[in-house]
PDB file of the backbone (N, CA, C, O) and the ligand in Angstrom, with CONECT records:
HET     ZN  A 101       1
ATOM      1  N   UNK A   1      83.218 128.940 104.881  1.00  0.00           N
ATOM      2  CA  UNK A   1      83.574 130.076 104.028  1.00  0.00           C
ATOM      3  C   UNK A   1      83.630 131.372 104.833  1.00  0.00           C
ATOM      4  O   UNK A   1      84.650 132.048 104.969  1.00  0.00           O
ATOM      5  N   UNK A   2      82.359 131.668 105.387  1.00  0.00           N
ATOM      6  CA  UNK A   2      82.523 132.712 106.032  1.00  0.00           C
ATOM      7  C   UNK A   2      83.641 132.854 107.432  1.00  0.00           C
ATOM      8  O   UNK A   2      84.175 133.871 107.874  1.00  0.00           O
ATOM      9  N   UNK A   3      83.755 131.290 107.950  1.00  0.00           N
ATOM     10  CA  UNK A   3      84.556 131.412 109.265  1.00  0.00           C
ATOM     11  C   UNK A   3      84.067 131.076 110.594  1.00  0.00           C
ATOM     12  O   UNK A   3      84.647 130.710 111.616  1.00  0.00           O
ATOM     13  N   UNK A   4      82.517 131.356 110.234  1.00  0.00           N
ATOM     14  CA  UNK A   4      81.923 130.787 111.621  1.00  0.00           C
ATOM     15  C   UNK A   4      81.353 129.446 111.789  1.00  0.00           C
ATOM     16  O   UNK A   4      80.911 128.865 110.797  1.00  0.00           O
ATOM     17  N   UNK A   5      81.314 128.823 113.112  1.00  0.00           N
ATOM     18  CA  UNK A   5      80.854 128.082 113.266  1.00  0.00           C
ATOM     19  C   UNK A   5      79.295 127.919 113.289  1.00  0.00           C
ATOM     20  O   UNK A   5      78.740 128.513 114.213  1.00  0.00           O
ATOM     21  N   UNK A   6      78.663 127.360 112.608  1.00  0.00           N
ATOM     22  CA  UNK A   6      77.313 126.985 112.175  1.00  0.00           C
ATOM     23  C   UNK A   6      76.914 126.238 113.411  1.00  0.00           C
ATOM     24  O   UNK A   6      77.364 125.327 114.107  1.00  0.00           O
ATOM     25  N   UNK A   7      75.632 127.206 113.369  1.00  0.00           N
ATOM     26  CA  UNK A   7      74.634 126.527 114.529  1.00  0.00           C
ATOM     27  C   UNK A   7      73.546 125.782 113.890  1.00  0.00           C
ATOM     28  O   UNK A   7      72.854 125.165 114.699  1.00  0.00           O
ATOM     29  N   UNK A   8      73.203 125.668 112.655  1.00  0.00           N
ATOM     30  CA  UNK A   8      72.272 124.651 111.874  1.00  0.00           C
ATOM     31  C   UNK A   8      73.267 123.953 111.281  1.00  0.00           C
ATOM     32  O   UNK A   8      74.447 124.298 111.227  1.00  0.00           O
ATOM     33  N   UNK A   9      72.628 122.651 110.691  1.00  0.00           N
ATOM     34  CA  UNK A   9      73.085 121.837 110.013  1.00  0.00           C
ATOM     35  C   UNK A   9      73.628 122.959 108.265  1.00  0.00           C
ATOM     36  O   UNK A   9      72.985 123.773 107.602  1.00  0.00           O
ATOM     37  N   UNK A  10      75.245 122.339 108.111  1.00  0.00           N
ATOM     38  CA  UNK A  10      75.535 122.428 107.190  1.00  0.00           C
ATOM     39  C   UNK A  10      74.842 122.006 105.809  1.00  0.00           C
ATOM     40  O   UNK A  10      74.538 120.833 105.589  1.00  0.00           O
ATOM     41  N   UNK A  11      74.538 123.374 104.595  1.00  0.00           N
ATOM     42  CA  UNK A  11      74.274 122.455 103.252  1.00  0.00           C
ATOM     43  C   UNK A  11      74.879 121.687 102.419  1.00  0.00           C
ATOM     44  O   UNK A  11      76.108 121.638 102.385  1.00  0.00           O
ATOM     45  N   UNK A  12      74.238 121.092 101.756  1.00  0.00           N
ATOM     46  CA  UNK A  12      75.142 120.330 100.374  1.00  0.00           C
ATOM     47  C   UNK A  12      75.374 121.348  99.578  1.00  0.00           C
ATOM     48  O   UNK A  12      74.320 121.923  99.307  1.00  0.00           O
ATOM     49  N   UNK A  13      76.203 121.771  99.138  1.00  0.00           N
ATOM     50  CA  UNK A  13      75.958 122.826  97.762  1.00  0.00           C
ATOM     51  C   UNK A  13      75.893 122.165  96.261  1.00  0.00           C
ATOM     52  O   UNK A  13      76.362 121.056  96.005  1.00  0.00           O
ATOM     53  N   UNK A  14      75.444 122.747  95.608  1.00  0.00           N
ATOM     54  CA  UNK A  14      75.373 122.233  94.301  1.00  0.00           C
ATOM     55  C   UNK A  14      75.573 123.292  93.571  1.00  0.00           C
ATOM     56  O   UNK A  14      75.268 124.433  93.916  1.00  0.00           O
ATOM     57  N   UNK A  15      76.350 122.827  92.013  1.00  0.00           N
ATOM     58  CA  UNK A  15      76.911 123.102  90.926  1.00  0.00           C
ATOM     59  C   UNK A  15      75.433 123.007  90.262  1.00  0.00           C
ATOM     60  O   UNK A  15      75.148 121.893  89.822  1.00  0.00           O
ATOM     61  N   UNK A  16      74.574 123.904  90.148  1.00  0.00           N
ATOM     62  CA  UNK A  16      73.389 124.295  89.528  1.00  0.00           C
ATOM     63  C   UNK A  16      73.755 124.003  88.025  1.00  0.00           C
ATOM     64  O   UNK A  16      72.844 123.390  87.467  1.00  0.00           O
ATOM     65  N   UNK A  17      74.680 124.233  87.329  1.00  0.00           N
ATOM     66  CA  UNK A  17      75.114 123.863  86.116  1.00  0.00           C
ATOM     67  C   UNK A  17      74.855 122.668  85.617  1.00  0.00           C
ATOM     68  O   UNK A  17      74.101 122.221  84.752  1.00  0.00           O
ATOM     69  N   UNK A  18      75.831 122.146  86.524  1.00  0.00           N
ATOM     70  CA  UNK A  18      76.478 120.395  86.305  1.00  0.00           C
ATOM     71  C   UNK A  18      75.834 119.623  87.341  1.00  0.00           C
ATOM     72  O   UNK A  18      76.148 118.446  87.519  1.00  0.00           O
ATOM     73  N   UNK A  19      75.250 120.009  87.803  1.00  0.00           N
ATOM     74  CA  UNK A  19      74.361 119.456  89.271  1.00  0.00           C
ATOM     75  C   UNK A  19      75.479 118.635  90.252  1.00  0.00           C
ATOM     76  O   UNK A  19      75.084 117.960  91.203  1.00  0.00           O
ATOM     77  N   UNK A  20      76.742 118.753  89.956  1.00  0.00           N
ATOM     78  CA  UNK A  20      77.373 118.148  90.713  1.00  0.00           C
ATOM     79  C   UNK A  20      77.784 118.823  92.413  1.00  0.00           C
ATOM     80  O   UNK A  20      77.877 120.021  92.684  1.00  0.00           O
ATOM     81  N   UNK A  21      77.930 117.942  93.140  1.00  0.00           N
ATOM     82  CA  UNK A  21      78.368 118.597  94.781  1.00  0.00           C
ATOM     83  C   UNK A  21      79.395 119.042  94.946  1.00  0.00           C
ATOM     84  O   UNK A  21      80.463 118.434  95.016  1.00  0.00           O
ATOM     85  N   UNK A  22      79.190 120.247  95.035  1.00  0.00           N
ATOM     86  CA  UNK A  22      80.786 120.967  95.389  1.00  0.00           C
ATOM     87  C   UNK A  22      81.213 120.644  96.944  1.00  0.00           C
ATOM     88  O   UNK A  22      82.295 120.115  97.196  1.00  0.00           O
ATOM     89  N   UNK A  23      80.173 121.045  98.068  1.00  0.00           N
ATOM     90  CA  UNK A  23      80.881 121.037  99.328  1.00  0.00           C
ATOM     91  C   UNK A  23      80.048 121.831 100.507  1.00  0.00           C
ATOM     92  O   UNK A  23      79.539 122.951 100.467  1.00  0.00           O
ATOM     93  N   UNK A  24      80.079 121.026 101.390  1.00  0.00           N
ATOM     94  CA  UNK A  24      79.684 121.568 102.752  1.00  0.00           C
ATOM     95  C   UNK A  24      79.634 122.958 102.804  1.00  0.00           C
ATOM     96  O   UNK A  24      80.691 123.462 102.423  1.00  0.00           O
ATOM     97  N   UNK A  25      78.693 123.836 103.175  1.00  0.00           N
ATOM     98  CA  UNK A  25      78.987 125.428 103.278  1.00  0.00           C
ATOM     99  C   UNK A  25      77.406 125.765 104.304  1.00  0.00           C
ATOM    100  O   UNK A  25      76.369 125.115 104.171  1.00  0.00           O
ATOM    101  N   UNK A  26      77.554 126.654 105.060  1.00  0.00           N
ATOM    102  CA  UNK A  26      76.472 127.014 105.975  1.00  0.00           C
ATOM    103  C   UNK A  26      75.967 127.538 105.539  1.00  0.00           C
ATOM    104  O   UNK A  26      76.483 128.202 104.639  1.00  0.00           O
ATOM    105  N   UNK A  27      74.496 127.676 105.826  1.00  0.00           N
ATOM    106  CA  UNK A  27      73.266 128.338 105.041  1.00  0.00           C
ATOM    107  C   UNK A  27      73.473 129.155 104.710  1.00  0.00           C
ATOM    108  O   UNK A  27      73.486 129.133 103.479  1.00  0.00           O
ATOM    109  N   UNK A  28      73.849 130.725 105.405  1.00  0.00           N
ATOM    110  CA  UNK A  28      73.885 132.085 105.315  1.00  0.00           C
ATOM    111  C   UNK A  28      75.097 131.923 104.055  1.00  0.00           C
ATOM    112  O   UNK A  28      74.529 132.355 103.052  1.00  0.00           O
ATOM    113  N   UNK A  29      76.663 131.446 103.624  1.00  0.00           N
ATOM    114  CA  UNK A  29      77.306 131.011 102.691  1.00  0.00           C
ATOM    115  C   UNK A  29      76.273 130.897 101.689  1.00  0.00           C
ATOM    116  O   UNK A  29      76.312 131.723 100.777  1.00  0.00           O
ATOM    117  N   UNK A  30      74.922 129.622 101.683  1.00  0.00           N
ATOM    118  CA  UNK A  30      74.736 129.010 100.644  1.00  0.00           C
ATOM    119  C   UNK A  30      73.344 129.889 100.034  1.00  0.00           C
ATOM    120  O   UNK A  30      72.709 129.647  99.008  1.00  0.00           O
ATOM    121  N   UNK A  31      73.111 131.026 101.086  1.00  0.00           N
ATOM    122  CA  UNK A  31      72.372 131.693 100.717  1.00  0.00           C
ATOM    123  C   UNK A  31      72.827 133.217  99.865  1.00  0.00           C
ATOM    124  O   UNK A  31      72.327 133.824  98.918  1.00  0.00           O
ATOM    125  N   UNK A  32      73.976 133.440 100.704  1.00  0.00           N
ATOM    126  CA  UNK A  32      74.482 134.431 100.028  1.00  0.00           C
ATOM    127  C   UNK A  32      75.079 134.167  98.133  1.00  0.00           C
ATOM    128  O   UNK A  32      74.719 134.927  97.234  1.00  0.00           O
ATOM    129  N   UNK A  33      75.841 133.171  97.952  1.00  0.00           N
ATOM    130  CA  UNK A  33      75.983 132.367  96.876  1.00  0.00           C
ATOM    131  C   UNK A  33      75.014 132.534  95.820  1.00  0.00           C
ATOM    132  O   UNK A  33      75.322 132.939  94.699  1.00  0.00           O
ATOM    133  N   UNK A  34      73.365 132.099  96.318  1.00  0.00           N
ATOM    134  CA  UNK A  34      72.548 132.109  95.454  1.00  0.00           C
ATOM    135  C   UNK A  34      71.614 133.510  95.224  1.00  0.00           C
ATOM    136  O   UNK A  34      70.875 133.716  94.261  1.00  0.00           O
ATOM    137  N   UNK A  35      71.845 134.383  96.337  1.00  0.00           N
ATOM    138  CA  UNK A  35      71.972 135.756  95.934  1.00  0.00           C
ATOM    139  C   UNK A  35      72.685 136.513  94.652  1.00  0.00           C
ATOM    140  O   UNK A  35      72.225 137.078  93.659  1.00  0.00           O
ATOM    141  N   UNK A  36      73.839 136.297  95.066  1.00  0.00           N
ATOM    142  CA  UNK A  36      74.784 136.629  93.804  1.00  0.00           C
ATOM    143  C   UNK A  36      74.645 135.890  92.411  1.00  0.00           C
ATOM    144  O   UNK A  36      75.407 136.029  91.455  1.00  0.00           O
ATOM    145  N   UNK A  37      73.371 134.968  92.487  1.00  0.00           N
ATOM    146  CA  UNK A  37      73.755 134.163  91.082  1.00  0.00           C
ATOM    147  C   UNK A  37      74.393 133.551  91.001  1.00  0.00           C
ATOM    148  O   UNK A  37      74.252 132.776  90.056  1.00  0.00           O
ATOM    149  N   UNK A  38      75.820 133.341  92.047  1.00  0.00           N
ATOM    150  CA  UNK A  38      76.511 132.214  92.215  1.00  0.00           C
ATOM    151  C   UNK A  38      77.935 132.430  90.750  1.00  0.00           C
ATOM    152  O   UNK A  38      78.719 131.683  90.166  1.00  0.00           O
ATOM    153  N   UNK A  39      77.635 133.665  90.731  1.00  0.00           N
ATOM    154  CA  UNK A  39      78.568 134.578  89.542  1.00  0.00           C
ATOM    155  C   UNK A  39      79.751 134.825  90.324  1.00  0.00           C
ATOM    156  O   UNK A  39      79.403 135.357  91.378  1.00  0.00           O
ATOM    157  N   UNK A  40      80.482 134.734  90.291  1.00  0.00           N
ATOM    158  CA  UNK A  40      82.263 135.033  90.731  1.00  0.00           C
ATOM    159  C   UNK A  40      82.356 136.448  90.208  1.00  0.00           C
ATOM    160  O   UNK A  40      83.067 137.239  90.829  1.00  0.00           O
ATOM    161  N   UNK A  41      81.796 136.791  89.273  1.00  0.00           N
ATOM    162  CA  UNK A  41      81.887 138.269  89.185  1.00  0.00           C
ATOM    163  C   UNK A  41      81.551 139.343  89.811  1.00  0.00           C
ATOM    164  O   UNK A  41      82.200 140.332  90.151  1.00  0.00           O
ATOM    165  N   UNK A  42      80.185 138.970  89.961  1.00  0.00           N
ATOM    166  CA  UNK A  42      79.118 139.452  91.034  1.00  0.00           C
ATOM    167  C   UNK A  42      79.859 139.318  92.268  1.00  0.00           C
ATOM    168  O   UNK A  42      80.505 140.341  92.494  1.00  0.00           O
ATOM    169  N   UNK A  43      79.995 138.422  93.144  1.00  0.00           N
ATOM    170  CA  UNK A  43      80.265 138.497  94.423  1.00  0.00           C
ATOM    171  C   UNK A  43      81.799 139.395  94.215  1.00  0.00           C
ATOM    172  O   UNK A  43      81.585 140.488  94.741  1.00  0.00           O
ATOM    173  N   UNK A  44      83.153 139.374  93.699  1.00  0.00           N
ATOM    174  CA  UNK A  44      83.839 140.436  93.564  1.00  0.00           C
ATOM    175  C   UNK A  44      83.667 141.545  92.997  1.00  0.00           C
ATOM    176  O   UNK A  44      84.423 142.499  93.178  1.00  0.00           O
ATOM    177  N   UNK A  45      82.905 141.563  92.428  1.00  0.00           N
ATOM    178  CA  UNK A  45      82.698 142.943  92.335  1.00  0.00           C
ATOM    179  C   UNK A  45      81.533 143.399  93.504  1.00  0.00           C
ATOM    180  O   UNK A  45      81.470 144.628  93.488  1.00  0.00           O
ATOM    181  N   UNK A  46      80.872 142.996  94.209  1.00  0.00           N
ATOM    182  CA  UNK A  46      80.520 143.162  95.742  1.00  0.00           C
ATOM    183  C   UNK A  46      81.351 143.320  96.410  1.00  0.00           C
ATOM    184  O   UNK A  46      81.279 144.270  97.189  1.00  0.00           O
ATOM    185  N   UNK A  47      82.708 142.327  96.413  1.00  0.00           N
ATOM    186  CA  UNK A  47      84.143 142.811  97.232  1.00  0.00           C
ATOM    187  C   UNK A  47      84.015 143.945  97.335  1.00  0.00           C
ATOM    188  O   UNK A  47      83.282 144.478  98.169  1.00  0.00           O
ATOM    189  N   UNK A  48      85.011 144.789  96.137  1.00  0.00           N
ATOM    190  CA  UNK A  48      84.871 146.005  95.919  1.00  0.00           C
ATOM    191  C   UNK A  48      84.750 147.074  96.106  1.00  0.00           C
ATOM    192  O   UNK A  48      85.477 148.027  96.387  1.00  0.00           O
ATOM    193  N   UNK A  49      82.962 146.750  95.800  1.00  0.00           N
ATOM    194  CA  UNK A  49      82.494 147.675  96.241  1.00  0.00           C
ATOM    195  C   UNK A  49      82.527 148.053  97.742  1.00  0.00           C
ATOM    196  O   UNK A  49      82.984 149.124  98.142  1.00  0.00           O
ATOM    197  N   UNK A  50      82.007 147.088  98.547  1.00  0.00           N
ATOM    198  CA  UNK A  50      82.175 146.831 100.292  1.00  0.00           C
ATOM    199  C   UNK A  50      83.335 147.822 100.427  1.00  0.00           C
ATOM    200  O   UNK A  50      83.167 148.943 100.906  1.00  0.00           O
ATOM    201  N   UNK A  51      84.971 147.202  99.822  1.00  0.00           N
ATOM    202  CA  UNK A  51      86.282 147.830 100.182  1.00  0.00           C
ATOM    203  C   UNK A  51      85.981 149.477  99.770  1.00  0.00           C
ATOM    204  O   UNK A  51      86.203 150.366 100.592  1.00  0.00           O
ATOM    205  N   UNK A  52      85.498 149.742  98.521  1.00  0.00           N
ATOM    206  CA  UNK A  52      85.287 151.111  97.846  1.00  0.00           C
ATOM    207  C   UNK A  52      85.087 152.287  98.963  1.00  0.00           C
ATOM    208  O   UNK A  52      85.620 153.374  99.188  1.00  0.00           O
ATOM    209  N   UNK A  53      83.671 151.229  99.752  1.00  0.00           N
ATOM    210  CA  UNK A  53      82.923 152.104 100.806  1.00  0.00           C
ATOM    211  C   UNK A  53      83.738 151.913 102.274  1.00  0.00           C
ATOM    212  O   UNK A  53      83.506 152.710 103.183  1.00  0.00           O
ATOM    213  N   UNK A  54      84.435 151.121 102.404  1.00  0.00           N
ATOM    214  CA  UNK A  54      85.172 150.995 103.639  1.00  0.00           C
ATOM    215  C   UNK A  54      85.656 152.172 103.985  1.00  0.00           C
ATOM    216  O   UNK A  54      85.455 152.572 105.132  1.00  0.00           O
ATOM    217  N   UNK A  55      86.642 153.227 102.741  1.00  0.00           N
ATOM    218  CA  UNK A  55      87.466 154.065 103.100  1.00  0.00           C
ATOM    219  C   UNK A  55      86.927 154.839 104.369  1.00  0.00           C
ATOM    220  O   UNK A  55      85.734 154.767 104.664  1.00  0.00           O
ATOM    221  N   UNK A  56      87.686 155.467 105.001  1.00  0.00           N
ATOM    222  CA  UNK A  56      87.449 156.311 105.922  1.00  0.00           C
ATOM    223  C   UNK A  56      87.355 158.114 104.957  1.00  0.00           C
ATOM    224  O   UNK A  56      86.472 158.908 105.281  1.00  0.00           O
ATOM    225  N   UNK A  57      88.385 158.465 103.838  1.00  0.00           N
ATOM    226  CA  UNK A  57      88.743 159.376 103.207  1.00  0.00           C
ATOM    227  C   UNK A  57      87.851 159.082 101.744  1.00  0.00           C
ATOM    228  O   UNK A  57      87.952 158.193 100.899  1.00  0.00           O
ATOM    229  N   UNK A  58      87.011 160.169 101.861  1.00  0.00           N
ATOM    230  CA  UNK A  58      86.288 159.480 100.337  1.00  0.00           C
ATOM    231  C   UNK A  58      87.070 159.840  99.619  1.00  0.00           C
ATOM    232  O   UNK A  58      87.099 159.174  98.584  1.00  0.00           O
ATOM    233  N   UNK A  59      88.119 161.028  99.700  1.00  0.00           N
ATOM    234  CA  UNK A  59      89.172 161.450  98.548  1.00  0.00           C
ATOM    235  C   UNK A  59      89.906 160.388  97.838  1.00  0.00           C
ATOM    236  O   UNK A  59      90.308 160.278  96.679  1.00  0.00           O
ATOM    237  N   UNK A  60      89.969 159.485  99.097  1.00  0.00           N
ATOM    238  CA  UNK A  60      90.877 158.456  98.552  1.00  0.00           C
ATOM    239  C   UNK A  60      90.180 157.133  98.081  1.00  0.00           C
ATOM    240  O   UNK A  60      90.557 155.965  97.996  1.00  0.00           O
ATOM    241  N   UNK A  61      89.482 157.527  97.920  1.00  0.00           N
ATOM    242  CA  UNK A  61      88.291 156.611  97.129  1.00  0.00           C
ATOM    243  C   UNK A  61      88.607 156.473  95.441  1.00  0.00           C
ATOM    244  O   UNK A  61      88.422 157.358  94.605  1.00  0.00           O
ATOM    245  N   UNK A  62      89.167 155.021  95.189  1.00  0.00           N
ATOM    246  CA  UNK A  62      89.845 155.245  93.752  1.00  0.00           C
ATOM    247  C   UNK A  62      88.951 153.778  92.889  1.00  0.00           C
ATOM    248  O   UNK A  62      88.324 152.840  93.381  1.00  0.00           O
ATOM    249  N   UNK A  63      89.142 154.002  91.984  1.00  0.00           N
ATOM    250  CA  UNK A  63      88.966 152.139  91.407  1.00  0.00           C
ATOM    251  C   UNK A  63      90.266 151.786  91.208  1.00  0.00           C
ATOM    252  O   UNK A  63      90.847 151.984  90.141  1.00  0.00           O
ATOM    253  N   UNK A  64      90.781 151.256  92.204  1.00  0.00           N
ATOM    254  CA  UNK A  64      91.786 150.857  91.827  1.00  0.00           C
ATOM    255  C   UNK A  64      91.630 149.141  91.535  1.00  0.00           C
ATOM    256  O   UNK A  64      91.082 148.243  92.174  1.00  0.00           O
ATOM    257  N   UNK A  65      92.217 149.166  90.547  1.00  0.00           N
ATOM    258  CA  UNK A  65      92.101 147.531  90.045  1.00  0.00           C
ATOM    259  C   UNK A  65      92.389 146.378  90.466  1.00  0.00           C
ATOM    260  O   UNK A  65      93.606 146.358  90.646  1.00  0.00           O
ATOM    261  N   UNK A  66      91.791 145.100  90.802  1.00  0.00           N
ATOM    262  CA  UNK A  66      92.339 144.202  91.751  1.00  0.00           C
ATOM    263  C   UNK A  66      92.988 143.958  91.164  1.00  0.00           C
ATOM    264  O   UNK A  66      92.841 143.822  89.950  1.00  0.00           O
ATOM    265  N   UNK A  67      94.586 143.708  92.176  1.00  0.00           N
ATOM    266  CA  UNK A  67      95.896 143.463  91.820  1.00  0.00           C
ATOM    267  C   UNK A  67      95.564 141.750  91.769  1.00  0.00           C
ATOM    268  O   UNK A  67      95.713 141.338  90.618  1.00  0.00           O
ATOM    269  N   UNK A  68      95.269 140.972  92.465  1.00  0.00           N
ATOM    270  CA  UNK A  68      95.190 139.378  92.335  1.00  0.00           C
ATOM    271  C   UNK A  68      94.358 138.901  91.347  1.00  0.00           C
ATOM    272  O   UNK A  68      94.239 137.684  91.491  1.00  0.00           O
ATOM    273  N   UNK A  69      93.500 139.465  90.066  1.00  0.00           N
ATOM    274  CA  UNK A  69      93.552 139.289  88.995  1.00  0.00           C
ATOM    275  C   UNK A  69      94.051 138.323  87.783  1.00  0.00           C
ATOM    276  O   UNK A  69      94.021 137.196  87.289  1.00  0.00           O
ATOM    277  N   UNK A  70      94.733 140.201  87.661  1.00  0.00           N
ATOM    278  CA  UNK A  70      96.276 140.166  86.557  1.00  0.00           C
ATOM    279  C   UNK A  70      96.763 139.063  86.675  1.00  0.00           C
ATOM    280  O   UNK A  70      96.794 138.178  85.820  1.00  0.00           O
ATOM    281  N   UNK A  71      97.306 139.029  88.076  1.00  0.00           N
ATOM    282  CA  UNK A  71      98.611 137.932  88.434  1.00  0.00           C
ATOM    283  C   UNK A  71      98.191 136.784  87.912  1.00  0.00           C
ATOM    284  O   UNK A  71      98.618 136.216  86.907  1.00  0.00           O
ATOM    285  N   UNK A  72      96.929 136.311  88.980  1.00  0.00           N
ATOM    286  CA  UNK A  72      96.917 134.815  88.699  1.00  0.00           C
ATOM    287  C   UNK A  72      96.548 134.472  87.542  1.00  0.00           C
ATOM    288  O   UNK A  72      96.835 133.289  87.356  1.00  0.00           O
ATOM    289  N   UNK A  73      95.688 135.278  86.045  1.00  0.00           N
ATOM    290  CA  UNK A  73      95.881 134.953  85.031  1.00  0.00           C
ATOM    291  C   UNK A  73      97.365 134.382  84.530  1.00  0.00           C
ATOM    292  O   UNK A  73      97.538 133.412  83.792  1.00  0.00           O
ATOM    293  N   UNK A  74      98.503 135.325  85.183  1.00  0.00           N
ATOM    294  CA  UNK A  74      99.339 135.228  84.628  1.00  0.00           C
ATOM    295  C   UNK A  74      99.932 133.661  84.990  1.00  0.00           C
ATOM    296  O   UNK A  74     100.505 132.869  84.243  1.00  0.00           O
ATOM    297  N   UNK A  75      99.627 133.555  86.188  1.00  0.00           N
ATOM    298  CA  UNK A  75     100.089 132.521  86.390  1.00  0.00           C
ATOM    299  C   UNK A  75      99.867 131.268  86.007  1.00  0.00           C
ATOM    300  O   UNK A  75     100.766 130.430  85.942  1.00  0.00           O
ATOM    301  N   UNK A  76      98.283 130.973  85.636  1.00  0.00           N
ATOM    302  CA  UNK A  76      98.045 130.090  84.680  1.00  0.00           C
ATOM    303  C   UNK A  76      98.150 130.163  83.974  1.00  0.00           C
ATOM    304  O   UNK A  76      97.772 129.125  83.430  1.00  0.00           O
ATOM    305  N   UNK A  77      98.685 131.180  82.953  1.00  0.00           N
ATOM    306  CA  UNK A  77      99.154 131.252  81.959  1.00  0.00           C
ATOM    307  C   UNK A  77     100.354 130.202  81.627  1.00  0.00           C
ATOM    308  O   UNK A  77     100.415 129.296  80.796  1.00  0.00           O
ATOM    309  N   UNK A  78     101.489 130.777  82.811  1.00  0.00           N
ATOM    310  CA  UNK A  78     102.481 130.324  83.182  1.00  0.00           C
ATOM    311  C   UNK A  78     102.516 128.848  83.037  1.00  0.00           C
ATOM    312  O   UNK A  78     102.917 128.395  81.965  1.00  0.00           O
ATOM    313  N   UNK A  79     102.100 127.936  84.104  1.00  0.00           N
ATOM    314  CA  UNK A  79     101.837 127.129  84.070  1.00  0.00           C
ATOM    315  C   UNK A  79     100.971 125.965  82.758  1.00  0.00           C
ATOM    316  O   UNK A  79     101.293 124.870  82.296  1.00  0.00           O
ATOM    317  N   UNK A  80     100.182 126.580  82.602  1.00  0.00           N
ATOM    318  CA  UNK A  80      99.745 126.037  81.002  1.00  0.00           C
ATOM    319  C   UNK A  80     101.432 125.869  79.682  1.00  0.00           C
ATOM    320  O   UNK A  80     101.983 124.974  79.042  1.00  0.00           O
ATOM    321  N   UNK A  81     101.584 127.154  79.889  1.00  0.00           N
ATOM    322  CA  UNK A  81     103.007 127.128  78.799  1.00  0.00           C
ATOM    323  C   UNK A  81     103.748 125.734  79.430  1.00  0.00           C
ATOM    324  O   UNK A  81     103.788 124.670  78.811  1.00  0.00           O
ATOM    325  N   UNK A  82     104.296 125.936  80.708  1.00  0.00           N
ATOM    326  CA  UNK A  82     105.207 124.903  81.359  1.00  0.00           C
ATOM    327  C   UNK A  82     104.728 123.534  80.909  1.00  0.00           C
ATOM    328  O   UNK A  82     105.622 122.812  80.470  1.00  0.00           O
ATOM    329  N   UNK A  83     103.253 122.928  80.930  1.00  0.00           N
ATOM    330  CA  UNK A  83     102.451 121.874  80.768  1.00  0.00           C
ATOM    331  C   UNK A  83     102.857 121.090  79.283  1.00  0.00           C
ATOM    332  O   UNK A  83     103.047 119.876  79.223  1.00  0.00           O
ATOM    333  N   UNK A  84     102.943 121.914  78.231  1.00  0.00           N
ATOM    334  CA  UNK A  84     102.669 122.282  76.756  1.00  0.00           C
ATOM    335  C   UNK A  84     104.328 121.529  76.741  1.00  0.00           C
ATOM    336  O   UNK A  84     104.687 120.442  76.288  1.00  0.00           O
ATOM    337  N   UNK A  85     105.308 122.898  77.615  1.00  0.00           N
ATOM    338  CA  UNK A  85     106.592 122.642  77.163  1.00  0.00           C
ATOM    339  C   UNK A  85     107.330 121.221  77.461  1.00  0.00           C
ATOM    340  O   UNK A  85     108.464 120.943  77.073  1.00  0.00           O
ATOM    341  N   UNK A  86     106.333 120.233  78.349  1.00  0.00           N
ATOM    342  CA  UNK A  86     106.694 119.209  79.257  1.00  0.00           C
ATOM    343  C   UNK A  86     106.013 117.930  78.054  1.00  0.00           C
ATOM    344  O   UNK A  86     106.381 116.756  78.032  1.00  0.00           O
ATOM    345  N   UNK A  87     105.330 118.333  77.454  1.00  0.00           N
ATOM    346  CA  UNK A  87     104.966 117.253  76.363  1.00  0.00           C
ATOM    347  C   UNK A  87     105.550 116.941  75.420  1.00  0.00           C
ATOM    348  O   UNK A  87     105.985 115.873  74.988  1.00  0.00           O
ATOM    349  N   UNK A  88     105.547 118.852  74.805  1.00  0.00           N
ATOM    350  CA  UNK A  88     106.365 118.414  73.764  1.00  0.00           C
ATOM    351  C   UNK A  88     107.955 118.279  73.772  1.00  0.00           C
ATOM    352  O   UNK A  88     108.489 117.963  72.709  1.00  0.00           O
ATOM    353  N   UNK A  89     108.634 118.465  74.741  1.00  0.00           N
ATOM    354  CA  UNK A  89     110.175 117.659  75.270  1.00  0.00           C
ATOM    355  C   UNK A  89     109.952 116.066  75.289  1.00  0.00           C
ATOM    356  O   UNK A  89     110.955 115.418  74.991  1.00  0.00           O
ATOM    357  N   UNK A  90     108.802 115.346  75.591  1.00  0.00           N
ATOM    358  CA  UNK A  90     108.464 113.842  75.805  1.00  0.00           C
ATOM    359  C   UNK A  90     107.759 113.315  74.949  1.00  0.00           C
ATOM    360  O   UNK A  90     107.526 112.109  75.025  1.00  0.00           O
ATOM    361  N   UNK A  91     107.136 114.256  73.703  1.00  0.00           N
ATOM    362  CA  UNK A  91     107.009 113.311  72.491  1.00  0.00           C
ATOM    363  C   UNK A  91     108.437 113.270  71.587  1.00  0.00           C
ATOM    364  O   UNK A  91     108.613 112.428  70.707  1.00  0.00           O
ATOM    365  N   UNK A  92     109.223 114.093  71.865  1.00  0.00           N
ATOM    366  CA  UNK A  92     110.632 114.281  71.251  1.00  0.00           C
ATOM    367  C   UNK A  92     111.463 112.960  71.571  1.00  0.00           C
ATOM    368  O   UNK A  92     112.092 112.374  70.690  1.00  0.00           O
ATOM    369  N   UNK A  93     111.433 112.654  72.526  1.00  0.00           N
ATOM    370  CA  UNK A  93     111.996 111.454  72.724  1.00  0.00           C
ATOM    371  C   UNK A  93     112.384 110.134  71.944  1.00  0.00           C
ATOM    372  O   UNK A  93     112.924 109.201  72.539  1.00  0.00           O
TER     373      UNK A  93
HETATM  374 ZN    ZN A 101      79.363 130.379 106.157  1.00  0.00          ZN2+
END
């Protein structure tokens, strides 16, 4: 996840939920993960913030809204409709 090569043994991760194994990820990954609660919200909105503070110009310091969002809602959106429209053309049959 992060990119580097791990000098300890890789963890198992687990789906704390469903207890199921998601996938190989290095400690500092599987630690950071369970920092965040393991919330997808949390860790982007950590994005964010990180980018917020990156600026060099605090003027230009905005909330601007993540653009990859919107989209990919939209896109499963998209795709769901397409799914729907592919059935009901083949129960028509
Ligand atoms: Zn990592």
């Amino acid at each position: 996840m992060c990119g580097e090569k791990p000098d300890q043994r890789l963890c198992v991760d687990h789906n704390h939920t469903t207890n199921a194994i998601r996938d190989l990820i290095c400690t500092n990954c599987n630690h950071a993960l369970g920092k965040a609660k393991e919330d997808p919200a949390i860790l982007r909105a950590m994005a964010e913030y990180l980018e917020r503070h990156a600026q060099r110009d605090p003027a230009e310091v905005k909330y601007a809204p993540v653009p990859s969002a919107p989209s990919l809602q939209r896109e499963m959106g998209h795709t769901l409709n397409e799914s729907v429209d592919r059935r009901t053309t083949h129960s028509e049959e």
